[in-house]
C-alpha positions as CSV (number, residue, x, y, z in Angstrom):
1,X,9.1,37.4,7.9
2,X,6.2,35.4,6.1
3,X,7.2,31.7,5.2
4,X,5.2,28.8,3.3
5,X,6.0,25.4,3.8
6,X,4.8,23.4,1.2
7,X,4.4,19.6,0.1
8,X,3.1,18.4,-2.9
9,X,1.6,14.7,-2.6
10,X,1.3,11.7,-5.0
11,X,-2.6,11.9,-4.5
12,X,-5.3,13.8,-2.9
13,X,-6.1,11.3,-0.5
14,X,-2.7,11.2,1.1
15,X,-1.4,13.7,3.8
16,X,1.8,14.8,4.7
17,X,3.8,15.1,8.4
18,X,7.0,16.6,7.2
19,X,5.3,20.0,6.7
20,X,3.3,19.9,10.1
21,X,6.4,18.6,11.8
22,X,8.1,22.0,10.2
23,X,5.5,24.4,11.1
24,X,5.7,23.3,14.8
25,X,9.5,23.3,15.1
26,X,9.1,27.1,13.6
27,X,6.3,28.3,16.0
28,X,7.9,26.7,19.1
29,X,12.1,27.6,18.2
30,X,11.7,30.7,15.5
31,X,11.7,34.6,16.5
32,X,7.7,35.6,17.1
33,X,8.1,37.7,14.2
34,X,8.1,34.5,11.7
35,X,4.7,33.6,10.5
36,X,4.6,29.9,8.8
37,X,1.9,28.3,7.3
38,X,1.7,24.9,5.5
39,X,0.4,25.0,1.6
40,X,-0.2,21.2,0.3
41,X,-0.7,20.3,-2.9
42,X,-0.8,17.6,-5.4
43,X,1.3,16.3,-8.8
44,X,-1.6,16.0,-10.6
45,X,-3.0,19.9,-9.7
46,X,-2.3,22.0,-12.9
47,X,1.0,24.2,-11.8
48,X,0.0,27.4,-12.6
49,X,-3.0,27.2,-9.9
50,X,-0.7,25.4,-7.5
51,X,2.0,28.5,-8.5
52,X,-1.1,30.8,-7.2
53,X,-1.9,29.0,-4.2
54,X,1.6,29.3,-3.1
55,X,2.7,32.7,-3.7
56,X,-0.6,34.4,-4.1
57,X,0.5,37.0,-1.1
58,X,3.7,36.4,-1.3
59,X,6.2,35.1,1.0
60,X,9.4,35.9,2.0
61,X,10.8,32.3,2.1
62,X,9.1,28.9,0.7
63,X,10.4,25.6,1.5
64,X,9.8,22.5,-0.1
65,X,10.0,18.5,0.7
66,X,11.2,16.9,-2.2
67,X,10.5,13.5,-3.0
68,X,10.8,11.1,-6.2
69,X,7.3,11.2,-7.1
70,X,7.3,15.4,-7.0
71,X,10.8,16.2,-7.9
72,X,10.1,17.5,-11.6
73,X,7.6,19.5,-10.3
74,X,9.2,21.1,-8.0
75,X,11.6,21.9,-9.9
76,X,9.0,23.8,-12.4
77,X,7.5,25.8,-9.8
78,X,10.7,26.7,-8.0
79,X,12.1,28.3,-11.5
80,X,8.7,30.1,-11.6
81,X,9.1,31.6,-8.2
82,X,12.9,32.2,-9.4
83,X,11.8,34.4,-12.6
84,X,8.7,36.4,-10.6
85,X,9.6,36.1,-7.1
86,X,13.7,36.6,-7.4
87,X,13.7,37.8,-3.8
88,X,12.2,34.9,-2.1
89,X,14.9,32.0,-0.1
90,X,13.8,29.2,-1.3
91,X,14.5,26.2,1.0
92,X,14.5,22.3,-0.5
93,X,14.8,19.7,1.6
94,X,13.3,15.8,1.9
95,X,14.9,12.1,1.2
96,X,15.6,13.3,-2.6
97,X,18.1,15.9,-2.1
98,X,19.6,15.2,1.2
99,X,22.2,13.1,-0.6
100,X,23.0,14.9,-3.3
101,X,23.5,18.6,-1.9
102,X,26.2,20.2,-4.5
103,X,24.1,18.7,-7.6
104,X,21.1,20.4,-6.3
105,X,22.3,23.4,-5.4
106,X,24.2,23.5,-8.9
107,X,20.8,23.9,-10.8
108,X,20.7,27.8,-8.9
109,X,16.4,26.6,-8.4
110,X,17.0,26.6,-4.2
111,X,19.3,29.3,-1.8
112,X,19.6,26.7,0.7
113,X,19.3,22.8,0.9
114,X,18.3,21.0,4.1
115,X,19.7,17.1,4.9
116,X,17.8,14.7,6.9
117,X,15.8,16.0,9.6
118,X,14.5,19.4,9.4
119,X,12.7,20.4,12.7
120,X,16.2,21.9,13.8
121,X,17.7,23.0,10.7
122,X,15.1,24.8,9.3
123,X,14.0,26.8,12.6
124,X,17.9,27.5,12.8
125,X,18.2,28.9,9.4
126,X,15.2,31.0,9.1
127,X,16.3,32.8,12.7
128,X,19.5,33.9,10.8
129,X,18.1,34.5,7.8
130,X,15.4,36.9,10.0
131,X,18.9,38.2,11.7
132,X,20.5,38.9,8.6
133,X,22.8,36.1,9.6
134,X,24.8,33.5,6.9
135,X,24.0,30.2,7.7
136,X,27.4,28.7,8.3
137,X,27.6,26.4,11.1
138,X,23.7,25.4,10.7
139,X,24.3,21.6,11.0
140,X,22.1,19.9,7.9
141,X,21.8,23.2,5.8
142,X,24.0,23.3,2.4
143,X,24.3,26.7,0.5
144,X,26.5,28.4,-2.2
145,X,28.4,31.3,-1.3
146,X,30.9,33.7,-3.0
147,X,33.2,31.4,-1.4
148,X,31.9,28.3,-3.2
149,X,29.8,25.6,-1.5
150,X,29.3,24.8,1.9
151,X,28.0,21.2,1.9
152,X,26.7,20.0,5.5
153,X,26.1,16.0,6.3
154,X,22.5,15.1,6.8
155,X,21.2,16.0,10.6
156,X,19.8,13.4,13.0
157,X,18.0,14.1,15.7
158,X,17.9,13.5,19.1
159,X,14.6,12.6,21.4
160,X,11.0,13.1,20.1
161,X,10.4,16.0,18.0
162,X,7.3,18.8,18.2
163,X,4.1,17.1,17.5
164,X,3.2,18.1,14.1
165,X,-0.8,17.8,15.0
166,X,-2.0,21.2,15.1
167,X,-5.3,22.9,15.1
168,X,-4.4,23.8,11.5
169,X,-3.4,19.9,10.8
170,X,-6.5,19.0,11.7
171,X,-8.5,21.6,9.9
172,X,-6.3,20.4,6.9
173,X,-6.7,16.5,7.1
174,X,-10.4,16.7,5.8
175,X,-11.0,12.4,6.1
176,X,-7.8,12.0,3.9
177,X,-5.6,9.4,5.3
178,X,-3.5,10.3,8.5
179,X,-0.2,9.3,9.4
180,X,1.7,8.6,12.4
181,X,5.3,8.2,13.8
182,X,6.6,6.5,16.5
183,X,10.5,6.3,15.7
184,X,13.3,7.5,13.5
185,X,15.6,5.0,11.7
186,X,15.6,1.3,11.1
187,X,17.0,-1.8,13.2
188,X,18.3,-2.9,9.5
189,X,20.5,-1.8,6.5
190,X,19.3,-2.8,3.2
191,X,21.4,-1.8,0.7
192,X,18.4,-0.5,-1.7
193,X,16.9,1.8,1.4
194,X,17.8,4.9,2.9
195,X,16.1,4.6,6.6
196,X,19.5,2.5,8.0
197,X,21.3,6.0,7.4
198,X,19.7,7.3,11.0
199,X,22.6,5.7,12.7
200,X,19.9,3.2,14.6
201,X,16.5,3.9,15.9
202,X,15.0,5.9,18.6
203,X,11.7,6.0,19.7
204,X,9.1,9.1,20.6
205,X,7.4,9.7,23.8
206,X,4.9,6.5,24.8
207,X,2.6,8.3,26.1
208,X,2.5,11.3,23.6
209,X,1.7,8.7,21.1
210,X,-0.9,6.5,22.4
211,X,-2.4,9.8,22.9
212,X,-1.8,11.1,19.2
213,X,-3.1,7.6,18.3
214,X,-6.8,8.4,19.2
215,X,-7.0,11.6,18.5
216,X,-6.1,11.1,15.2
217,X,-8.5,8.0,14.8
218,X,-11.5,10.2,16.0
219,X,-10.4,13.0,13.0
220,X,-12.8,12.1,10.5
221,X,-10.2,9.6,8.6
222,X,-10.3,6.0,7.4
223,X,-6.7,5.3,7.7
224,X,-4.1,5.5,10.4
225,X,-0.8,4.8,8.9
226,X,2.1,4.1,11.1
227,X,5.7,5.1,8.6
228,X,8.0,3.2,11.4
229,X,10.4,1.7,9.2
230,X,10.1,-1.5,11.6
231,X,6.8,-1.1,13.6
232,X,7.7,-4.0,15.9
233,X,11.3,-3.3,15.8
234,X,10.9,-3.0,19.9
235,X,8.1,-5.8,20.3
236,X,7.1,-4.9,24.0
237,X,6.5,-1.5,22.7
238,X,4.5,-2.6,19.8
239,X,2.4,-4.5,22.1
240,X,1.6,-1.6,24.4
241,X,0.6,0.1,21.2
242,X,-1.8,-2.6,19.8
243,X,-3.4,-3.0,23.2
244,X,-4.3,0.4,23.4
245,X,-5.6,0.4,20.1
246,X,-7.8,-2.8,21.1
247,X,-8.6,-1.3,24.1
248,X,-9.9,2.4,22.8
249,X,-11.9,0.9,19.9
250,X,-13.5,-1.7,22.8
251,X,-14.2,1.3,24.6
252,X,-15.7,3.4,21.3
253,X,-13.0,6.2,21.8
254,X,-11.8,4.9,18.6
255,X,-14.5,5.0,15.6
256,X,-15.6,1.5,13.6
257,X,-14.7,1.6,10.3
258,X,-11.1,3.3,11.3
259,X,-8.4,1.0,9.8
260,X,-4.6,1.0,11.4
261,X,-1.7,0.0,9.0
262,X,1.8,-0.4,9.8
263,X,4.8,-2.4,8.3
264,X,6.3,-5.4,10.5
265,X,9.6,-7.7,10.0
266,X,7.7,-11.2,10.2
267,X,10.9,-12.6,12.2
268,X,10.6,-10.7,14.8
269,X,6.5,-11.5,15.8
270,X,6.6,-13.1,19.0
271,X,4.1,-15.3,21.0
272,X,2.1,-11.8,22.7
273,X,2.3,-10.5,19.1
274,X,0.4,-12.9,17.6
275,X,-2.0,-13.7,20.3
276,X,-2.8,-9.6,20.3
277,X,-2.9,-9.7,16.9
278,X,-5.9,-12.3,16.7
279,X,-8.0,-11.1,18.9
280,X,-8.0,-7.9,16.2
281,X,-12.1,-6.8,15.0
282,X,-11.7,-8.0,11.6
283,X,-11.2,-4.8,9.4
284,X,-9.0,-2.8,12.2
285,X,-5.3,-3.9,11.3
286,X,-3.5,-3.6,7.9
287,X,-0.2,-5.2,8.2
288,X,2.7,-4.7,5.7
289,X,5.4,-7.6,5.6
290,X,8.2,-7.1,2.9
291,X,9.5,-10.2,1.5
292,X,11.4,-8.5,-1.0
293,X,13.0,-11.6,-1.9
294,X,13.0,-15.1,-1.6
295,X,16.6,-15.9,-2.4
296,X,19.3,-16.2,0.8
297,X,22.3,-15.2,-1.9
298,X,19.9,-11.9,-2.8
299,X,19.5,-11.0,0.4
300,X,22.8,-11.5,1.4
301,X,24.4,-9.1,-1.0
302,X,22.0,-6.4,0.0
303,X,22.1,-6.6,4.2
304,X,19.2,-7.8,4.5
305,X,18.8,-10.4,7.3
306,X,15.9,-12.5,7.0
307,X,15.0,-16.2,8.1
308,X,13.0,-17.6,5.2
309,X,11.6,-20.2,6.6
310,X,10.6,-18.2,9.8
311,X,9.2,-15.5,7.5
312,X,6.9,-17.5,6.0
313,X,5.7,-19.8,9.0
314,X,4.8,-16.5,10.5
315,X,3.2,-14.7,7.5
316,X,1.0,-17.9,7.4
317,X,0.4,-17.4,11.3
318,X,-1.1,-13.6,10.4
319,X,-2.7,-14.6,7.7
320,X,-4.6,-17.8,9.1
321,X,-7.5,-16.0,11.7
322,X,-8.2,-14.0,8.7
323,X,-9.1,-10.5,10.8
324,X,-6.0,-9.0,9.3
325,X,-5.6,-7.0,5.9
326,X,-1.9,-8.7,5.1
327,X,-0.3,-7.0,2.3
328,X,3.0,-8.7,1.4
329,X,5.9,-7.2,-1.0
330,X,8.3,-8.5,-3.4
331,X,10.6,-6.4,-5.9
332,X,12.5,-7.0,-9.1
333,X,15.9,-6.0,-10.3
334,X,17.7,-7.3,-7.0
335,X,21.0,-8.7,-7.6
336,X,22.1,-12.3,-8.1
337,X,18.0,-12.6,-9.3
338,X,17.0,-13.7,-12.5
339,X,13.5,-14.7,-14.1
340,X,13.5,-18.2,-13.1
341,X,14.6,-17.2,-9.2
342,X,11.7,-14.3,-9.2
343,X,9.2,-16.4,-10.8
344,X,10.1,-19.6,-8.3
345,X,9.8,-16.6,-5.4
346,X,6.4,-15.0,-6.7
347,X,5.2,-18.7,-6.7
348,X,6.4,-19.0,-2.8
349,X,4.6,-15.7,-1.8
350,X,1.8,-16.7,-3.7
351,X,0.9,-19.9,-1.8
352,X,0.7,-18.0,1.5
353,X,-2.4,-16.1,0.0
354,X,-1.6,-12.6,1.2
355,X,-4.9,-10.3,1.2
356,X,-2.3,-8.1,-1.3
357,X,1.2,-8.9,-3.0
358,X,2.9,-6.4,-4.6
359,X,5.2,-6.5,-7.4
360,X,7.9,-3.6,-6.7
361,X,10.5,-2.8,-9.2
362,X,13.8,-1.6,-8.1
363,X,14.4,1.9,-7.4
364,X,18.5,3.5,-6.6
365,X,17.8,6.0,-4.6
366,X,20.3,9.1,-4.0
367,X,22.7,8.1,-0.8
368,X,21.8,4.4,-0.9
369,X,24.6,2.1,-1.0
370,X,23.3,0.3,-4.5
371,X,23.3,4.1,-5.9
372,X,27.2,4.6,-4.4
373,X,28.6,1.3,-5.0
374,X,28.1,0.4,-8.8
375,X,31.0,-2.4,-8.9
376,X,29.1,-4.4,-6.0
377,X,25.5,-3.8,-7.6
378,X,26.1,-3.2,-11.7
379,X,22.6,-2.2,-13.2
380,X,21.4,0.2,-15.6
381,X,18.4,2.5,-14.4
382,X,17.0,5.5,-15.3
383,X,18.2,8.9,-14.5
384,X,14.7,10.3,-14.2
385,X,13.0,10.0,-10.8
386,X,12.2,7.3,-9.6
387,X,15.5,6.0,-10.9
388,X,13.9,2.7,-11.6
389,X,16.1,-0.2,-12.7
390,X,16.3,-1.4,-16.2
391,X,18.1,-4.3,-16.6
392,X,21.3,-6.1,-14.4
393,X,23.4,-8.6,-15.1
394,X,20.9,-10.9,-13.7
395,X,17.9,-10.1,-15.8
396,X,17.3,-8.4,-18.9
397,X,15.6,-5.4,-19.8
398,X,13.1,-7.4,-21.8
399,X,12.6,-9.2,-19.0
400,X,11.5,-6.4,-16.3
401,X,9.2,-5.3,-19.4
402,X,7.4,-8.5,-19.2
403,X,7.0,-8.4,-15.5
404,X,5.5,-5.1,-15.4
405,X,2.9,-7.2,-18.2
406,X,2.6,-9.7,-15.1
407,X,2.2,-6.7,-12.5
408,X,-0.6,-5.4,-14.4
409,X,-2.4,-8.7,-14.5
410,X,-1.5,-9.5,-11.3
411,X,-3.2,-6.2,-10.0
412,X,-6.0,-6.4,-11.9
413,X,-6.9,-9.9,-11.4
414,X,-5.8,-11.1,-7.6
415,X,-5.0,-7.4,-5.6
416,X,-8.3,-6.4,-7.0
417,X,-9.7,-9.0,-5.1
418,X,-12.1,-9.4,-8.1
419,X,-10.9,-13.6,-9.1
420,X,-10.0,-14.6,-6.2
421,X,-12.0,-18.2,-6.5
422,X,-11.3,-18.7,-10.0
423,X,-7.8,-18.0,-9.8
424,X,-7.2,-20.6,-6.6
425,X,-9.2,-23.3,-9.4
426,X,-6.6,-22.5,-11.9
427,X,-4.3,-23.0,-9.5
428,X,-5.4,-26.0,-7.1
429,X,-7.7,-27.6,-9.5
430,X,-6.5,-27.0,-13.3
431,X,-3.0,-27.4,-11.8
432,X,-1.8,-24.2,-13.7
433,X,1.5,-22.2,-12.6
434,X,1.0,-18.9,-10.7
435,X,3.6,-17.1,-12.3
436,X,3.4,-18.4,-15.6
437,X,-0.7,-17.7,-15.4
438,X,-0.3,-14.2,-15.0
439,X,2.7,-13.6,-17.1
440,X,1.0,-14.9,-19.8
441,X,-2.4,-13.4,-19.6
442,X,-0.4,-10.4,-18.8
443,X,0.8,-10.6,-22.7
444,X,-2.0,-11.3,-23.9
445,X,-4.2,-8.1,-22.6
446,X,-1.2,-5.7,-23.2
447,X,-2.8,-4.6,-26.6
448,X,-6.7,-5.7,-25.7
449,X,-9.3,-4.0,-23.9
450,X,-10.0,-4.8,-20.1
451,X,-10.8,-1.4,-19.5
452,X,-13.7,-2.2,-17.7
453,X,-14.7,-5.0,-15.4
454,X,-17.1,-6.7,-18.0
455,X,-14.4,-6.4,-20.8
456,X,-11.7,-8.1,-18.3
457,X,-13.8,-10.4,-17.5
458,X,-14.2,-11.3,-20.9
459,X,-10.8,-11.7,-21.8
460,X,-10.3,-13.5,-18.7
461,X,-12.8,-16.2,-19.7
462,X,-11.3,-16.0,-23.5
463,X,-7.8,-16.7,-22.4
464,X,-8.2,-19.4,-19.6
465,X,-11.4,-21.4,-20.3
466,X,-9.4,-23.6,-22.6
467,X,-6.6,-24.5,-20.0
468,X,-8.8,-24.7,-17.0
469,X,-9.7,-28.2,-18.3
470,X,-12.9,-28.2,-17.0
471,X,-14.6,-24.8,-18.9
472,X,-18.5,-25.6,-17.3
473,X,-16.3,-25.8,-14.0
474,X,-14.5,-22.8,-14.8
475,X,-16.8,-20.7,-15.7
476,X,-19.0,-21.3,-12.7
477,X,-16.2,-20.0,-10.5
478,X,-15.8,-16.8,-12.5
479,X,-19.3,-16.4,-12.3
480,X,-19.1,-16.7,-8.6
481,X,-16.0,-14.1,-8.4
482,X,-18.5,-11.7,-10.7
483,X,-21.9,-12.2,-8.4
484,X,-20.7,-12.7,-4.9
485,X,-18.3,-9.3,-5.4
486,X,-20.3,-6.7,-7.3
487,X,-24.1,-5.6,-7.3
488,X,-25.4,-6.3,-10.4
489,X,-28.0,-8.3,-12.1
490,X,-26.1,-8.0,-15.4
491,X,-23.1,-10.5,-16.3
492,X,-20.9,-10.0,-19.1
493,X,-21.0,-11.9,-22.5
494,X,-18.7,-14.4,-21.6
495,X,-20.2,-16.0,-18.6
496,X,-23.8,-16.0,-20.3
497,X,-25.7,-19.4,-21.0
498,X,-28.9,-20.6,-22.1
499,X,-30.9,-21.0,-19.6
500,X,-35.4,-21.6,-20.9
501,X,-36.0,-21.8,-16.9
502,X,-34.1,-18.6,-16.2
503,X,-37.5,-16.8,-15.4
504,X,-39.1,-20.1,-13.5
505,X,-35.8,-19.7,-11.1
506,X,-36.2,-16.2,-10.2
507,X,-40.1,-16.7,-9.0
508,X,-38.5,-20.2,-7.5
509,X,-35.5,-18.6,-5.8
510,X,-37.6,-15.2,-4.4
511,X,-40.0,-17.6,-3.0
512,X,-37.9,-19.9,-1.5
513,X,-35.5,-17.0,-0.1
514,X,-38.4,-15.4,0.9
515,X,-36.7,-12.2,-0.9
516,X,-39.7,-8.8,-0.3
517,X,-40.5,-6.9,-3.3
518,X,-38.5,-4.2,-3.0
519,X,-35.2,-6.0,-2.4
520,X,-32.6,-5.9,-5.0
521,X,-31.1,-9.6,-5.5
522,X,-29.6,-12.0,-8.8
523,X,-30.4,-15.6,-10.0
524,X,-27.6,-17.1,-12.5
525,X,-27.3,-20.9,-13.5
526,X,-24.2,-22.8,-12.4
527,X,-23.5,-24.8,-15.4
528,X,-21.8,-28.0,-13.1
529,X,-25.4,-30.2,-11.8
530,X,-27.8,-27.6,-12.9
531,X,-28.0,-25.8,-9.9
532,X,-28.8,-22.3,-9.3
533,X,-27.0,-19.3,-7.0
534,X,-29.5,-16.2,-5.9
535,X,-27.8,-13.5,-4.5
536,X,-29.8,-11.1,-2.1
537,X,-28.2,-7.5,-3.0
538,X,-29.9,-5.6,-0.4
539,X,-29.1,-7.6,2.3
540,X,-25.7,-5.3,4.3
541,X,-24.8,-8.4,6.2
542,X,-21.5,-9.6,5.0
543,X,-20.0,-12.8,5.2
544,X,-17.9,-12.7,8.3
545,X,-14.3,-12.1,7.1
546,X,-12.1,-15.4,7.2
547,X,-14.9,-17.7,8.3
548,X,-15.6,-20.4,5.9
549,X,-19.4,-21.8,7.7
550,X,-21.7,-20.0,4.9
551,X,-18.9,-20.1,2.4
552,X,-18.6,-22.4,-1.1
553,X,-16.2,-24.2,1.0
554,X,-17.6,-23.9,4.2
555,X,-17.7,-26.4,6.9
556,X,-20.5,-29.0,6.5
557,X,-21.0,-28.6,10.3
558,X,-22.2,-24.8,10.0
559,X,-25.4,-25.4,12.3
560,X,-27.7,-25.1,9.0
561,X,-30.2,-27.1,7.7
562,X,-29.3,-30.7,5.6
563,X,-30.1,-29.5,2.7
564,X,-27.8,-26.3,3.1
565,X,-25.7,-28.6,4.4
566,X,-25.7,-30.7,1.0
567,X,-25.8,-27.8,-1.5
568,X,-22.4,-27.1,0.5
569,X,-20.6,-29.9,0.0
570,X,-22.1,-30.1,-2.9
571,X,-19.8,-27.1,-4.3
572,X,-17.0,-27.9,-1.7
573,X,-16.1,-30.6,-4.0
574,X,-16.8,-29.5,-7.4
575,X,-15.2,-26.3,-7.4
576,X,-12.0,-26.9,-4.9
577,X,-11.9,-30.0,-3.5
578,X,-10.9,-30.6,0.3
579,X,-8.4,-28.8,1.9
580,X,-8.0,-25.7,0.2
581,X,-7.9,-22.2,1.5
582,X,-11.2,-20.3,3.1
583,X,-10.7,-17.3,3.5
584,X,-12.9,-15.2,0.6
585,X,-13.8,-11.7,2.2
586,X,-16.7,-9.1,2.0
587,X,-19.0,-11.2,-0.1
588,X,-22.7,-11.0,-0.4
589,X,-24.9,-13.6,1.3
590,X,-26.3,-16.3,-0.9
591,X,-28.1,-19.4,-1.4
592,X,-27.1,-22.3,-4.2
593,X,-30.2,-24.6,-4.9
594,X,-32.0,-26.8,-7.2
595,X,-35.3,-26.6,-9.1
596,X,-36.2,-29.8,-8.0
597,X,-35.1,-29.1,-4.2
């Protein structure tokens, strides 16, 4: 019997465990006479090759993990197999249909239907299909029959499951990003979520994972990406995990340039978290904190317990060693939330300077309690994956439309990393409001061209020079945000001035920086005191993440010379004042001087 197992990710550069998980489960429980084998994919591949790929030497039975962001497509290739291929089983399974087993199985695409976890299920089934056995009794595994349908609650598991890392998972990887798990279920029930469903949370095998854990960072990928619902849910257990990770990279058994993500409840950090946590190689730890909300009565009506003022006295503690990549999350449509309660929110979140904030937008889900309860959460939303929410009797469809305006700015001005000085002036200095800043330059690009830097950057400088109330000032920081980020020698229109000494200040500034011949560096005016910036291009050496000594609002006490010192403080105070947040990451090296120094 010759089966496929196949997934079909969002992007190329993301992997998949459910199928490996699958093919070991099969190998190690199924008759030797079942051959598997994994065939991933992606949405964006055109069907017909990815139609090929699958059943190019046929298969007996092909099963499938259906998520929101491939469920269409699934569906497509599935009625293909159907019309060609009309005596393959095909198997669904995955977080998309485990709820909603007789509506699936209604649409005649799938034989059988698999809820929740699959390593046992699917092993089970395709011994009695190999048997010529019915599936009845097959706990997790829904089918039709003559009889009518046989509808089977989602299976849990028990203990760790197979490893899914295989020679053949390896082979497959290629550098894309790997993934990791080190427990089932969640410590928590959010009502818009399906991971508190697992009734509670068990974890895998210690030492199997620390073990997993550097195997999988010496691969060949980037990214190690933990999908524990609550990494730290067990705190001594997360501990062990981060000190072995700080203790294999020490050692070089895990690579430089590998980054470890994982998603953490702030309130639950403790003392030996933290203190691990700091002593983190700057570039080694991306750590995911969802907010969601910043309203008690929101979070209240979806079980969500969180101590606001805890969670963000603690995403300030991650955040203030700057070594750590902290990506924060907040999402729209949540009940008992309007515009004025997400805006007042987005402001909060935004004054703790994450490295990322996302804007989410609601999603019901299939089998989450917002989805089955519509007199405790009324909304409208779409009944096309991703079932995203439209409007609620908190805020209005127009509404959500204008936020995904202020998601697009938001991305393409502060997550981008791109503004990052020139929005905290607009912010601390020019006094403007966070949310309404974006919101309203989010209008104002929705029918204009930013489709490259240069032409965003020229809107950018359209749109805010006027309420920065200090253009010159302004523009300087925009011009810093353009040099200090990206290697070019060529600004866009907008930041441009008239500068007669502009070639003086190149021989001045390659002299005085002692720059060779060969090297590749930039010389732009700051408007504010007639001073210069040369940036050296060819110089690797970046700023050291989160320290502010060679920064523009670096310590004056950096161990330089006085004049350094001066040029400083110098920019300290025109562009930010005192006080004011340091942390500006991966930036070239550069000098700030005067013709007459």
């Amino acid at each position: 019997m010759k089966v496929k197992i196949c997934t079909l990710n969002s992007k190329y550069i993301h992997s998949s465990l459910a199928p490996w998980y699958l093919l070991s489960a099969v190998r190690q429980r199924c008759s030797k006479d079942i051959s598997a084998s994994v065939v991933e994919g992606t949405v964006n591949e055109d069907k017909r090759v990815l139609f090929d790929r699958i059943m190019s030497d046929g298969a007996d039975a092909v099963a499938f993990g259906v998520y929101i962001w491939n469920v269409e497509c699934i569906f497509r290739i599935t009625a293909k197999i159907r019309k060609h291929f009309p005596n393959t089983v095909i198997i669904y399974g995955g977080p998309e249909v485990s709820y909603r087993q007789s509506d699936i199985l209604e649409k005649g695409l799938c034989d059988y239907l698999i809820s929740g976890e699959g390593e046992i299920p699917i092993s089970s089934l395709l011994n009695a299909l190999n048997d010529g056995r019915d599936a009845d009794g097959i706990d997790g595994v829904s089918y039709v029959s003559d009889s009518g349908f046989h509808i089977s609650e989602p299976y849990v598991g028990k203990g760790t499951p197979p490893s899914p890392y295989s020679e053949d998972y390896f082979a497959a990887l290629n550098g894309r990003i790997a993934y990791i798990e080190t427990s089932r279920g969640c410590p928590y029930s959010c009502a818009y979520c399906l991971s508190g469903r697992c009734d509670g949370m068990r974890f895998f095998d210690i030492d199997r994972v620390l073990g997993e854990i550097t195997r999988l960072a010496s691969s060949g990928t980037r990214t190690v990406k933990f999908i524990d619902r609550t990494f730290n849910a067990d705190r001594a257990r997360a501990a062990v995990i981060i000190r072995h990770i700080l203790s294999e990279r020490q050692d070089g058994r895990i690579p430089h340039g590998v980054e470890f993500h994982f998603e953490i409840e702030p309130c639950l950090l403790d003392e030996q978290l933290f203190e691990l946590l700091a002593t983190a190689p700057a570039g080694l730890f991306r750590v995911e904190v969802g907010i969601q909300s910043f309203n008690s009565d929101t979070l209240a009506a979806i079980n969500r317990r969180s101590d606001l003022e805890l969670t963000e006295k603690n995403i300030r503690r991650l955040i203030a060693p700057g070594n750590l990549h902290v990506h924060a999350d907040l999402i729209a449509g949540l009940p008992y939330e309007d515009m004025s309660g997400f805006a007042k929110g987005f402001n909060r979140a935004y004054a703790l300077r994450p490295d990322a904030l996302q804007l989410g937008f609601l999603k019901l889900l299939y089998g989450s309690p917002m989805r089955s309860d519509p007199e405790r959460y009324p909304c409208v939303f779409s009944e096309k994956a991703p079932y995203e929410v439209v409007s609620t009797p908190w805020i209005s469809a127009s509404e959500l439309e204008t936020l995904k305006y202020t998601e697009r700015a938001f991305d393409l001005l502060y997550n981008s990393g791109r503004f990052r000085r020139s929005l905290d002036f607009l912010d601390r200095v020019a006094g403007l409001d966070p949310f309404t800043t974006f919101r309203d330059f989010g209008e104002y690009i929705k029918c204009r061209d930013v489709s490259g830097l240069d032409a965003l950057t020229d809107r950018y400088m359209e749109f805010f020079s006027g309420l920065s109330g200090d253009p010159a000032a302004f523009r300087d920081t925009v011009l810093l945000d353009r040099i200090l980020k990206n290697s070019s020698d060529v600004i866009p229109k907008g930041l441009r001035v008239d500068d007669p000494l502009r070639k003086k200040s190149k021989q001045y500034a390659k002299k005085y920086n002692k720059i060779k011949n060969d090297c590749r560096f930039t010389v732009e005016k700051l408007c504010v005191a007639n001073k210069y910036i040369v940036v050296n291009y060819s110089d690797d050496d970046l700023l050291p993440q989160g320290n502010g000594a060679a920064d523009i609002y670096g310590s004056e006490d950096n161990g330089s010379s006085d004049k350094l010192n001066k040029r400083l403080s110098y920019c300290k105070a025109m562009y930010c004042g005192t006080g004011y947040y340091t942390g500006y990451k991966n930036e070239y090296k550069y000098e700030i001087f005067s013709l007459e120094d």
